[in-house]
VOVOPA-737599 format. One line per 2 residues: number of its first residue (from 1); for each residue y, x, z of C-alpha. Coordinates in pm, 1 decimal, decimal comma. Each point is the difference from the previous one (the first is absolute). Example, Ala and Ser with C-alpha at 12.3 -4.5 7.8 and 13.67 -1.06 7.14 Angstrom:
BEGIN
1 = -450,0:1230,0:780,0; 344,0:137,0:-66,0
END
This chain:
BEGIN
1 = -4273,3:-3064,5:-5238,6; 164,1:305,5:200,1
3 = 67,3:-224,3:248,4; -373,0:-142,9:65,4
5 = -131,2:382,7:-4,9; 276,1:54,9:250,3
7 = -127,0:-249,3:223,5; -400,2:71,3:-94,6
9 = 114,4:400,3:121,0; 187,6:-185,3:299,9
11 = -318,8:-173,7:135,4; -218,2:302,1:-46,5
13 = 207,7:205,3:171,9; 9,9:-241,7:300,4
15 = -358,2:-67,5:-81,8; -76,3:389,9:75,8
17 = 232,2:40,0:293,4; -186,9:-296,5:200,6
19 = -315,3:167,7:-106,1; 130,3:331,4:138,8
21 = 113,9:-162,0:339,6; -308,7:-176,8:68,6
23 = -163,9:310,4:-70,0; 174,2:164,9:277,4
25 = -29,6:-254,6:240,1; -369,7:-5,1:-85,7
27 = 0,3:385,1:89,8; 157,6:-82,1:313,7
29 = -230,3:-282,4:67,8; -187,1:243,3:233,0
31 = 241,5:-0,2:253,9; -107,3:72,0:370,9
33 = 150,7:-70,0:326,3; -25,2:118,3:316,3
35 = -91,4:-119,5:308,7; -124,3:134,8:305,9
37 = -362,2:38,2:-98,1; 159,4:288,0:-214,5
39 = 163,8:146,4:228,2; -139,1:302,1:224,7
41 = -114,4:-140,7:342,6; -29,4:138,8:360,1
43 = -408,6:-11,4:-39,4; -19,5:212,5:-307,7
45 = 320,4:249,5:105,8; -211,9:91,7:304,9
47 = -341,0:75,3:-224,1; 242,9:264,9:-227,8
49 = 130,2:154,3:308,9; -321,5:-14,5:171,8
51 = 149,1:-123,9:351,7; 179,8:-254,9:166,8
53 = 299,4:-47,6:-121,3; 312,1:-238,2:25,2
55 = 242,0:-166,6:-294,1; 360,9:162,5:27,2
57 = 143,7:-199,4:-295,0; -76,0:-304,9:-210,9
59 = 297,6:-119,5:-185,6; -15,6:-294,7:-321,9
61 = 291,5:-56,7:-211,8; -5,4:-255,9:-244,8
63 = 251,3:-19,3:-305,9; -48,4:131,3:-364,2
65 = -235,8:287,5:94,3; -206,1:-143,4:292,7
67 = -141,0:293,9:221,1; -145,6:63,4:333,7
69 = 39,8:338,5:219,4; -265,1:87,1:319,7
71 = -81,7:291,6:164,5; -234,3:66,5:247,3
73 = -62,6:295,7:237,1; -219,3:172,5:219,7
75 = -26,7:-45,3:332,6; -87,5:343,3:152,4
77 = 68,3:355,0:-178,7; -310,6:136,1:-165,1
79 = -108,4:245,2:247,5; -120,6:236,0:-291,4
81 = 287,7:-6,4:-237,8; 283,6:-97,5:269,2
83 = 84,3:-285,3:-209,1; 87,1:-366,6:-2,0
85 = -126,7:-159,6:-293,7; 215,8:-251,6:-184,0
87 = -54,6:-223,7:-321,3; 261,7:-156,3:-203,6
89 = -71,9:-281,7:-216,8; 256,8:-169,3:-253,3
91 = -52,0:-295,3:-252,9; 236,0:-85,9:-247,7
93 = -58,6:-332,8:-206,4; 216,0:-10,3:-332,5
95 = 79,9:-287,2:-203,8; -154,8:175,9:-331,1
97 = -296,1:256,9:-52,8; 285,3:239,7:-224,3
99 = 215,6:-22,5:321,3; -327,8:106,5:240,0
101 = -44,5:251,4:-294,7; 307,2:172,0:-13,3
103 = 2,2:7,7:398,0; -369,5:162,9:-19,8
105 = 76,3:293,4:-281,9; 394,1:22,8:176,8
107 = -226,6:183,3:317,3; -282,0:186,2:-153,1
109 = 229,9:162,6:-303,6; 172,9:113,0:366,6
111 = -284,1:134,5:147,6; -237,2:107,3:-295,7
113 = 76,5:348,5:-0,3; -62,1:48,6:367,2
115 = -319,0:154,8:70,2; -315,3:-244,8:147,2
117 = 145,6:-288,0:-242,6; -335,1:-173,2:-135,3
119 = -30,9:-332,6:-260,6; -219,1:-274,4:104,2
121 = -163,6:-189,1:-246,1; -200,7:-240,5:201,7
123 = 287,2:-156,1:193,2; 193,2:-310,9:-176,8
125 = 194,5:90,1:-280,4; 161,8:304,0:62,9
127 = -67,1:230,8:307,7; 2,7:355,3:167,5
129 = -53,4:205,6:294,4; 218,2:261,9:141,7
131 = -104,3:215,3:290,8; 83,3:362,0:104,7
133 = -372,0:0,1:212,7; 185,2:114,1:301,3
135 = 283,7:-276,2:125,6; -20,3:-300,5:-209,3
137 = -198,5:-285,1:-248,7; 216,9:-144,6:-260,2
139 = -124,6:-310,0:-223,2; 218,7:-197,1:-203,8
141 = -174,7:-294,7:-222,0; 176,4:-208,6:-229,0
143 = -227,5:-364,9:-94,8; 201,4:-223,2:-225,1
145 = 313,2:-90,9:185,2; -74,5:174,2:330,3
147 = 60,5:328,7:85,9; -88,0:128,8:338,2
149 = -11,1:409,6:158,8; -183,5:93,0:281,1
151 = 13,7:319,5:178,9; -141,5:192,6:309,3
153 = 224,0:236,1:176,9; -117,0:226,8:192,1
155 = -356,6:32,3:-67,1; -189,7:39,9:350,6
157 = -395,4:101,2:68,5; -90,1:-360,5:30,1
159 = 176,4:-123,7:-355,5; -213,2:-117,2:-269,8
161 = 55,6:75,9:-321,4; -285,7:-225,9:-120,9
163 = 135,8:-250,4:180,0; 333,3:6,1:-75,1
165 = -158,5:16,1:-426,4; -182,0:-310,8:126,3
167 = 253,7:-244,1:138,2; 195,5:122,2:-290,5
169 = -213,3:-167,1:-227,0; -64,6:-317,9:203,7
171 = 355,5:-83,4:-9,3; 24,0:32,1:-370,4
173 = -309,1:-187,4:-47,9; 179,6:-205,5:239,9
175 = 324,2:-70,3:-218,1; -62,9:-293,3:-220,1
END
């Protein structure tokens, strides 16, 4: 008899443990990937800077955290602020939504206490803003599995903040 409820508690236990690992790979059925459609492109860089502009970097790197690096910059100096406007843009795909998670809080427990730091609630699942008004945009946006930051530096008399809010969202709507 101790024997048969040893095996009855046996296949609960494994009974429960299956149940608890499809669970999480039903929570990380949601998984995104990237592709370039998500990633920021020379058309909508030049509408944030408000002028022509050029791509200066556009790197991929595949592996266990897929990601993608560009930059683009101005072509001229703003004649007004006697700056050259530059965007950076960097997506990270991770192989789980706690990885993309811990990546996300990792950088805004960082910058949180800086002044200008803002939470977004109406960009994927986790999101915020980061500007000091005068020299740069920050936005970092975590959605499932993907994490990607984008950020203006050097903010010039022709850069959109609007805009820059705008493509910001239509890559995140963008990341399925």
């Amino acid at each position: 008899m101790q024997k048969q409820m040893r095996s009855l508690f046996t296949i609960i236990i494994a009974t429960l443990i299956l149940q608890a690992c499809n669970t999480s790979e039903n929570n990380n059925s949601t998984l995104y990937s990237i592709t370039s459609s998500n990633v920021l492109n020379l058309t909508d860089a030049k509408r944030i800077l408000g002028e022509k502009a050029h791509q200066t970097d556009s790197t991929w790197t595949k592996g266990n955290i897929t990601t993608c690096l560009c930059s683009f910059t101005a072509n001229d100096t703003d004649s007004i602020t006697n700056r050259r406007g530059v965007i950076y843009f960097f997506i990270e795909q991770y192989p789980s939504i706690e990885e993309a998670h811990k990546k996300y809080t990792d950088t805004k427990t960082a910058n949180e206490n800086n002044e200008g730091v803002k939470a977004l609630t109406d960009f994927g699942d986790e999101a915020y803003f980061h500007s000091d008004k005068e020299n740069f945009y920050f936005i970092m946006v975590r959605k499932a599995n993907v994490v990607f930051n984008m950020k203006v530096n050097k903010i010039t008399g022709n850069t959109s903040l609007r805009k820059f809010t705008h493509v910001a969202k239509e890559i995140t709507n963008s990341i399925k």
